[in-house]
C-alpha positions as semicolon CSV with decimal commas, in nm:
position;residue;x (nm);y (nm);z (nm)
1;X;10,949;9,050;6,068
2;X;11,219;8,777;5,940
3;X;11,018;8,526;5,779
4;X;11,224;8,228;6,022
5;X;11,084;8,414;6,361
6;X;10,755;8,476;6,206
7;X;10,708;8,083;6,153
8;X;10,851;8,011;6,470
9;X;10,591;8,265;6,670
10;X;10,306;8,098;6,452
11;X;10,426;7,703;6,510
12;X;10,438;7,871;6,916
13;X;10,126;7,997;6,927
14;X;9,945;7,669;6,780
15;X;10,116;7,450;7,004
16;X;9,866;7,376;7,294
17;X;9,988;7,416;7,659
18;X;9,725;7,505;7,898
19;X;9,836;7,571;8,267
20;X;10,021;7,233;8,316
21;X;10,048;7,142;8,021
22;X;10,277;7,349;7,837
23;X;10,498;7,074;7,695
24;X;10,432;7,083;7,355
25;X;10,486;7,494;7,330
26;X;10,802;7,446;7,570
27;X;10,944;7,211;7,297
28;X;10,912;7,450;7,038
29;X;11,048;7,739;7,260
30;X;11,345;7,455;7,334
31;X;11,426;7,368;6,963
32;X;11,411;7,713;6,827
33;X;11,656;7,857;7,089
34;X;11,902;7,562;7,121
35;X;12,166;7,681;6,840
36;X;12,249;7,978;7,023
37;X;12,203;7,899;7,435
38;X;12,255;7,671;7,660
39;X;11,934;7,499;7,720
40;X;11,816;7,334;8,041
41;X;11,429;7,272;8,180
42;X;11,322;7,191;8,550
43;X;11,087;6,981;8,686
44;X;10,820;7,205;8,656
45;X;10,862;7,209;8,292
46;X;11,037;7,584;8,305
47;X;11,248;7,631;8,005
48;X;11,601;7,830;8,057
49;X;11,801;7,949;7,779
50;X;12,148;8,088;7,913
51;X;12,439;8,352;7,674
52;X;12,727;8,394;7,894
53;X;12,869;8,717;7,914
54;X;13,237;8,800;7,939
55;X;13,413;8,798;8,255
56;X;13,364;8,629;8,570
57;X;13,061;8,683;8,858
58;X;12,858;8,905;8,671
59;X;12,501;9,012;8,740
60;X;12,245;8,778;8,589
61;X;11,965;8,924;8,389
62;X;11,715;8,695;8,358
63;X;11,362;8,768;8,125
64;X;11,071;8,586;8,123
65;X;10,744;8,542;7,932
66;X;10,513;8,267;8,033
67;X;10,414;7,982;7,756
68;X;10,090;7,857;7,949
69;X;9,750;7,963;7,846
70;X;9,417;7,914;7,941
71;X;9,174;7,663;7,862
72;X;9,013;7,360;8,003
73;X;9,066;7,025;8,132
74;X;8,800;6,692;8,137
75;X;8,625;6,656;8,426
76;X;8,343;6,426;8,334
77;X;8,143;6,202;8,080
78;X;7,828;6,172;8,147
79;X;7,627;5,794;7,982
80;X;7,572;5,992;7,636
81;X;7,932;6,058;7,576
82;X;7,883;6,455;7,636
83;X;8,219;6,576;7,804
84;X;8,191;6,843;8,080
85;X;8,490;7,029;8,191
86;X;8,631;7,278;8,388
87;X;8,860;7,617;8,311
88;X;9,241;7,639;8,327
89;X;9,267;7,986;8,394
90;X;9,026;8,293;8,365
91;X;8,776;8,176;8,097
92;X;8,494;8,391;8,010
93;X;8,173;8,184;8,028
94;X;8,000;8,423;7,784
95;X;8,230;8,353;7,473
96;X;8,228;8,005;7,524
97;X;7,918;7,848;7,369
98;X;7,930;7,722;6,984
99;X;8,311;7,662;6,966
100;X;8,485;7,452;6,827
101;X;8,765;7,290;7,086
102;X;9,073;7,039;7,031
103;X;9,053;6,831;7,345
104;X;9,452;6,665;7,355
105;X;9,479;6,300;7,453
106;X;9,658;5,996;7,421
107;X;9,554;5,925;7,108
108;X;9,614;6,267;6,968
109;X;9,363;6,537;6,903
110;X;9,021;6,495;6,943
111;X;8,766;6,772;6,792
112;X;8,444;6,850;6,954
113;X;8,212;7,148;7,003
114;X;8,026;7,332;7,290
115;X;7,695;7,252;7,231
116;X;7,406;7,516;7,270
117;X;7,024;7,475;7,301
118;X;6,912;7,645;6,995
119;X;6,779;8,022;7,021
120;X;6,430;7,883;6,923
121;X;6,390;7,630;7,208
122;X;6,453;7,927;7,448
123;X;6,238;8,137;7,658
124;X;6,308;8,508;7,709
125;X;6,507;8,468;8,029
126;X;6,699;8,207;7,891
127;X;6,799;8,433;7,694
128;X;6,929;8,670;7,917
129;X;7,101;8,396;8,160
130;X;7,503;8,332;8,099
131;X;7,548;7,985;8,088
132;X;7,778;7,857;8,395
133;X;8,056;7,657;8,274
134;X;7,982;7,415;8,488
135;X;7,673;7,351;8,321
136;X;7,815;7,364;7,928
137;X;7,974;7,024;7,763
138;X;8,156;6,933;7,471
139;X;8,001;6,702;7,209
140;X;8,252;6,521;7,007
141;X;8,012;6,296;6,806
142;X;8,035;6,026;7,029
143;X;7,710;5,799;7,064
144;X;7,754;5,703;7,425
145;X;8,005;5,721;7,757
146;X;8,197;5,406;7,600
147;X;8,276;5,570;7,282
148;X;8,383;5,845;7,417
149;X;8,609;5,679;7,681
150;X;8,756;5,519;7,395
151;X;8,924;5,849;7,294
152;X;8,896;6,089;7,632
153;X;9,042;6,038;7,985
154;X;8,900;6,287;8,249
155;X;9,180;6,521;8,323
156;X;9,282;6,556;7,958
157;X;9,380;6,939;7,859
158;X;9,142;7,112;7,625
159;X;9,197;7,445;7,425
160;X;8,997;7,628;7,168
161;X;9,025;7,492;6,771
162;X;9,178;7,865;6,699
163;X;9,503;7,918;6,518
164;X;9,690;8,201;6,394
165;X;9,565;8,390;6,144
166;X;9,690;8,764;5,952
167;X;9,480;9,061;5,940
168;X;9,505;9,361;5,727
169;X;9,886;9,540;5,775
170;X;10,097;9,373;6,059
171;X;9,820;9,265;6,279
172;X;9,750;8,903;6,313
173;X;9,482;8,696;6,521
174;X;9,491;8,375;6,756
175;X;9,476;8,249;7,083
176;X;9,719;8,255;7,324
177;X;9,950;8,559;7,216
178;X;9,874;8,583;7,623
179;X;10,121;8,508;7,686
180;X;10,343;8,336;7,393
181;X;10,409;8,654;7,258
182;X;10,642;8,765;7,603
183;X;10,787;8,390;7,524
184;X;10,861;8,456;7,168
185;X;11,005;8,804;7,235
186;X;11,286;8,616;7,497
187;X;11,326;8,376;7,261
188;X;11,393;8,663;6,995
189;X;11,620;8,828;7,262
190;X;11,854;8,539;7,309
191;X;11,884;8,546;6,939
192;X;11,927;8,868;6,857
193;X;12,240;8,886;7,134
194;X;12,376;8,551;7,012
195;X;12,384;8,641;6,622
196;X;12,527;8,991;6,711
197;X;12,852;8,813;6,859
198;X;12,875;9,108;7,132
199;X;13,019;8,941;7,467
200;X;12,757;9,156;7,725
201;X;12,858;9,232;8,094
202;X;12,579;9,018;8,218
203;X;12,483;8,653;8,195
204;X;12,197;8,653;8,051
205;X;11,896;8,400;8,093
206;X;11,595;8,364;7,885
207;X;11,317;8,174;8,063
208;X;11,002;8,021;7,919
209;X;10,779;7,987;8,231
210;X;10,470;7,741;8,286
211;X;10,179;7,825;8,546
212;X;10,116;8,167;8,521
213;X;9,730;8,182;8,447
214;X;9,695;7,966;8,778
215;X;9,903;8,180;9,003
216;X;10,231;8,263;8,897
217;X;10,411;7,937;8,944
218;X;10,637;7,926;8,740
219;X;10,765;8,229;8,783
220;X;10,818;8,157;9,149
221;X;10,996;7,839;9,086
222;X;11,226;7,984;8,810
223;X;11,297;8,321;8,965
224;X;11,434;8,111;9,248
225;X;11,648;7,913;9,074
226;X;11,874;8,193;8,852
227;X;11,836;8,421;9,151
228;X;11,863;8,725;8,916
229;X;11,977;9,034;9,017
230;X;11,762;9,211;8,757
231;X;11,438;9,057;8,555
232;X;11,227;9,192;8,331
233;X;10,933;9,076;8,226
234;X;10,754;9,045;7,911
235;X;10,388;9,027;7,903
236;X;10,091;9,112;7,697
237;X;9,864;9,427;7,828
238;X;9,529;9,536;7,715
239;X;9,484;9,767;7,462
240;X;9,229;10,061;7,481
241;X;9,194;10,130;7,106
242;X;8,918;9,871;7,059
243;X;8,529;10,090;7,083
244;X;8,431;9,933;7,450
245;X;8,724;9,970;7,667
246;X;8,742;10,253;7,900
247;X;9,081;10,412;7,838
248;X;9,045;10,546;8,246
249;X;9,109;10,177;8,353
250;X;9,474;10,164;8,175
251;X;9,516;10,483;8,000
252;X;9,624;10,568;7,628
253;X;9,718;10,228;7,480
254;X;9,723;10,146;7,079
255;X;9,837;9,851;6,933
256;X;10,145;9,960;6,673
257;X;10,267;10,247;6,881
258;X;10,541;10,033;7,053
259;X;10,576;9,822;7,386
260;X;10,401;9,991;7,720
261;X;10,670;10,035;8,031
262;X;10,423;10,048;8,329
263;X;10,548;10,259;8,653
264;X;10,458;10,114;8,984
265;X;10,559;9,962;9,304
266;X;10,652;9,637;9,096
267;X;10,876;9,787;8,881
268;X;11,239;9,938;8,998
269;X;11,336;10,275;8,919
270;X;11,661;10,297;8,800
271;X;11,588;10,031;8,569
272;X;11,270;10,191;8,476
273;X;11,479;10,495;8,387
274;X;11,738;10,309;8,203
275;X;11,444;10,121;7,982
276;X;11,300;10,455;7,896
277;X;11,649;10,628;7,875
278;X;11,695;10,359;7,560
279;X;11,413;10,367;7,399
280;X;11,488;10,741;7,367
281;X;11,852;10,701;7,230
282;X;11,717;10,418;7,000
283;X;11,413;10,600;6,853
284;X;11,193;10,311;6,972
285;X;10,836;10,418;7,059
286;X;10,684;10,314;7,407
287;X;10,387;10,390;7,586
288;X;10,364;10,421;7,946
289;X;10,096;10,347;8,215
290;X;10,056;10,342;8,592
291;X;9,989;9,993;8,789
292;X;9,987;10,151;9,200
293;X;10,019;9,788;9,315
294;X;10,151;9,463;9,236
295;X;10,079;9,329;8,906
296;X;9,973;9,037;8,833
297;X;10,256;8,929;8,597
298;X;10,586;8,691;8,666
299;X;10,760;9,022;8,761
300;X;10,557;9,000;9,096
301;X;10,695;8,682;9,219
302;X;11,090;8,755;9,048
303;X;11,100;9,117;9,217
304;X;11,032;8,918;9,571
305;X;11,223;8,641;9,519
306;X;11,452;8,546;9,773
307;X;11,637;8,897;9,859
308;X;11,477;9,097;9,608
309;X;11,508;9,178;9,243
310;X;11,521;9,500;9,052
311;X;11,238;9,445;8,817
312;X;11,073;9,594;8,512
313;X;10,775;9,509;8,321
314;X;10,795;9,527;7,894
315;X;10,458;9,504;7,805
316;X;10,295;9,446;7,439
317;X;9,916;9,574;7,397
318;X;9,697;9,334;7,350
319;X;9,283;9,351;7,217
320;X;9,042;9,082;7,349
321;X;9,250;8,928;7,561
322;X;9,151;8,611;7,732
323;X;8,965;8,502;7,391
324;X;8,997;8,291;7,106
325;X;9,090;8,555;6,871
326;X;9,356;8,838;7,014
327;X;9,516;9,104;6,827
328;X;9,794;9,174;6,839
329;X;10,093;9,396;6,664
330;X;10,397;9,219;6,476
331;X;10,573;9,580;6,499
332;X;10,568;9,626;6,892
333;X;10,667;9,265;6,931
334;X;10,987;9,355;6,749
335;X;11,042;9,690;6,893
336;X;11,052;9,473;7,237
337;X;11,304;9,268;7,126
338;X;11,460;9,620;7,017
339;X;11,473;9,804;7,323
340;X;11,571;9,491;7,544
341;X;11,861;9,392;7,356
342;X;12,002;9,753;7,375
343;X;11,916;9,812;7,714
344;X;12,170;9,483;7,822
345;X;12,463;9,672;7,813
346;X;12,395;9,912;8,089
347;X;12,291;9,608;8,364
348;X;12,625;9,513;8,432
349;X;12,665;9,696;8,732
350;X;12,513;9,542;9,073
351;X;12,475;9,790;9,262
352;X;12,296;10,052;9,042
353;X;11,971;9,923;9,042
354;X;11,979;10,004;9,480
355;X;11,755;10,276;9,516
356;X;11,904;10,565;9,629
């Protein structure tokens, strides 16, 4: 990977944005593509990057990736400054105890950690219980409720003190590749189209959604707005390489053997067929798996938005999603970007997407 899109994807991924408040990310996604699109955001924070095509009415292809991730938000001090919160998003309860967090506020960042009562102090079903979230708090040092008010507001955004970090090859750790990774590969999309100087049949929007881990929101709002007549999304998927992951739940999944292009009711079949078609003339490796229903990605709002979308998913695998410390591969990321940008040319026909 260019070393420019590599520090871009790293300064993405650090910036925080839980679910509602994705600002911070959504001004890096802004700054990074605004030399080569035309950049707007709406009100609900949704970041649009638009390459014209050549020629007049054309389809608009619009791809997505969502910026938001999860993490947690201030719900209450109690007298001796300990901070108790609540998730953004589909936080695992069991992962969260002993770590460090960067609660965001006014003032700037705030450390703290989760505190834990010590394995010693613990009787054997203690041991065994999962402490509710409800019940776990965040200690910044604080030596009572007016300290800590001092620094932290309740409804202040939290996320975990986790940044992005290489492993051995082209495999690198953080949080919140779910789902900044889909965002960087639109990002690297619209730049991949723009540097080539190739006027495409389509206008072609990159979008940087908000919402997602709370129910698709963005999306929604976004898909409604370009009114697309075909979308793909990009979005992380979970890898069954890793020892305790049952490869019957979503099949034969590695990280480095190249995006996934999931069949399904979500996904249309001509552009399904044209995605894999590519990737076949282009030499670009894909996996494939089955989703039977809706998924629960961006392209479930976009493919019913307001008449209907042709839709496809481009999905990256993903290990230990949902946690502080995914995995994922630089090498699919930019095979995504790969088969996208080749795929373009053949969407500039309406009408064959219609099932037939």
């Amino acid at each position: 990977m260019r070393q420019e899109s590599l520090d871009f994807f790293k300064q993405l991924v650090e910036a925080p944005s839980p679910s509602g408040y994705e600002q911070p990310a959504q001004r890096v996604f802004r700054d990074y593509i605004a030399p080569f699109a035309e950049v707007t955001t709406d009100v609900m924070g949704n970041v649009f990057g638009l390459i014209r095509g050549e020629g007049e009415d054309l389809p608009r292809v619009m791809i997505v990736g969502h910026s938001d991730e999860i993490g947690f938000q201030v719900k209450y001090i109690d007298d001796n400054g300990f901070i108790f919160f609540a998730p953004i998003g589909g936080v695992d309860a069991h992962l969260t105890p002993g770590k460090r967090v960067r609660i965001h506020t006014a003032r700037g960042e705030v450390t703290g950690v989760i505190g834990k009562k010590p394995i010693h102090l613990m009787d054997e079903e203690d041991r065994k219980k999962v402490v509710r979230l409800d019940a776990q708090y965040i200690d910044i040092g604080a030596a009572d409720k007016k300290e800590a008010q001092e620094y932290v507001r309740v409804g202040d955004p939290v996320t975990f003190a986790a940044g992005f970090e290489p492993l051995l090859g082209d495999r690198v750790a953080s949080r919140a590749f779910d789902d900044k990774a889909g965002s960087f590969v639109v990002a690297e999309v619209l730049r991949t189209v723009a540097e080539s100087g190739v006027k495409l049949p389509v206008d072609l929007y990159g979008v940087s959604s908000v919402q997602e881990e709370i129910g698709l929101r963005g999306g929604t709002t976004s898909s409604y707005s370009v009114n697309p007549h075909v979308g793909i999304c990009v979005e992380v998927d979970f890898a069954t390489d890793q020892p305790d992951v049952e490869k019957k739940h979503n099949g034969e999944v590695k990280l480095g053997n190249g995006p996934i292009l999931p069949r399904g009711a979500n996904i249309n079949h001509p552009l399904f067929d044209l995605l894999s078609a590519t990737a076949g003339r282009e030499g670009i490796a894909v996996q494939y798996t089955g989703i039977p229903r809706a998924t629960g990605t961006d392209a479930n709002v976009m493919q019913i938005s307001r008449g209907g979308v042709a839709t496809a998913l481009v999905k990256l695998p993903l290990r230990y999603m949902h946690t502080p410390v995914e995995v994922i591969s630089l090498s699919d990321l930019e095979n995504a970007v790969r088969l996208i940008v080749a795929a373009l040319p053949g969407m500039g026909e309406k009408e064959v997407f219609i099932p037939r």
